[in-house]
C-alpha positions as CSV (number, residue, x, y, z in Angstrom):
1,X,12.9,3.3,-11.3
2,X,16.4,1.7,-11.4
3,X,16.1,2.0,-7.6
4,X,12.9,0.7,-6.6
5,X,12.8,-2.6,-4.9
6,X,10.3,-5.0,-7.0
7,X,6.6,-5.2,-5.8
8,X,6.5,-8.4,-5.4
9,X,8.8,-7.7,-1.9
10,X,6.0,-5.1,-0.8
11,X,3.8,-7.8,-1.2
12,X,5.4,-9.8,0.7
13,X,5.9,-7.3,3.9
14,X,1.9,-6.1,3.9
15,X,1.1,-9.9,3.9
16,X,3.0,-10.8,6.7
17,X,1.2,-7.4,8.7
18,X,-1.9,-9.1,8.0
19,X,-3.1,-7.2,5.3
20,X,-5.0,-9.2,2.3
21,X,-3.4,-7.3,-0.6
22,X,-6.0,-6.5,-3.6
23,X,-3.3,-4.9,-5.9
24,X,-0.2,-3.2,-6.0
25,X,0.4,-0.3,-8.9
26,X,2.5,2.6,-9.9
27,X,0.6,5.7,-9.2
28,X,2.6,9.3,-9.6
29,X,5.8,7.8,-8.7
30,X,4.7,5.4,-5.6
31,X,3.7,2.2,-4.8
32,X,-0.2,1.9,-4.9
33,X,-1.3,-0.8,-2.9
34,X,-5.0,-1.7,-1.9
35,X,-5.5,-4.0,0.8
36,X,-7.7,-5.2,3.1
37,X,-6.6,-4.7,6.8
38,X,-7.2,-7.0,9.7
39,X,-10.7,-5.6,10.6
40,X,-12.1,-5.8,7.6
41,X,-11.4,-2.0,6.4
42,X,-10.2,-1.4,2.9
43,X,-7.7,0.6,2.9
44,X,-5.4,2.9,0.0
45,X,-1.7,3.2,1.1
46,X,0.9,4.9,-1.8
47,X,4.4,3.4,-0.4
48,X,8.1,4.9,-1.4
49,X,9.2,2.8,-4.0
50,X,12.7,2.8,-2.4
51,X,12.3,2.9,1.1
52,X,8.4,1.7,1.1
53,X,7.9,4.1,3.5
54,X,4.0,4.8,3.7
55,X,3.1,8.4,1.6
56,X,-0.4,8.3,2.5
57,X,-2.8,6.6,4.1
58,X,-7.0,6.4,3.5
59,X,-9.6,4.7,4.0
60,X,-11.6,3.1,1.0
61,X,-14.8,2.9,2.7
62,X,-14.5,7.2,4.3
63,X,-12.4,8.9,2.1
64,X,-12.3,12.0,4.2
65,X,-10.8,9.8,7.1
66,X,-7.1,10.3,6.1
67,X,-4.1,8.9,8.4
């Protein structure tokens, strides 16, 4: 953990995308961040806490619809 950048700067990037961020976590070593994108979808995104490269991707709403 002595490497991960703080959430607070993930915040910061999926706001300025355009997504309405509903909360960030640690889940199983990654950033868990649900958000609201800018259709309306909720979406689940786990994010390198490092890198914040996107792990996975689904959507809230149709779990089997996976990115």
């Amino acid at each position: 953990m002595v490497n991960w950048r703080p959430q607070v700067e993930l915040l910061e990037i999926l706001s300025v995308q355009g997504w309405a961020v509903e909360r960030i976590k640690i889940d199983d070593g990654c950033y868990e961040a649900k958000v609201l994108d800018q259709q309306g979808r909720h979406i689940e995104a786990l994010f390198n806490p490092v890198t914040f490269e996107i792990v996975k991707l689904e959507l809230e709403d149709q779990k089997n619809d996976k990115f």
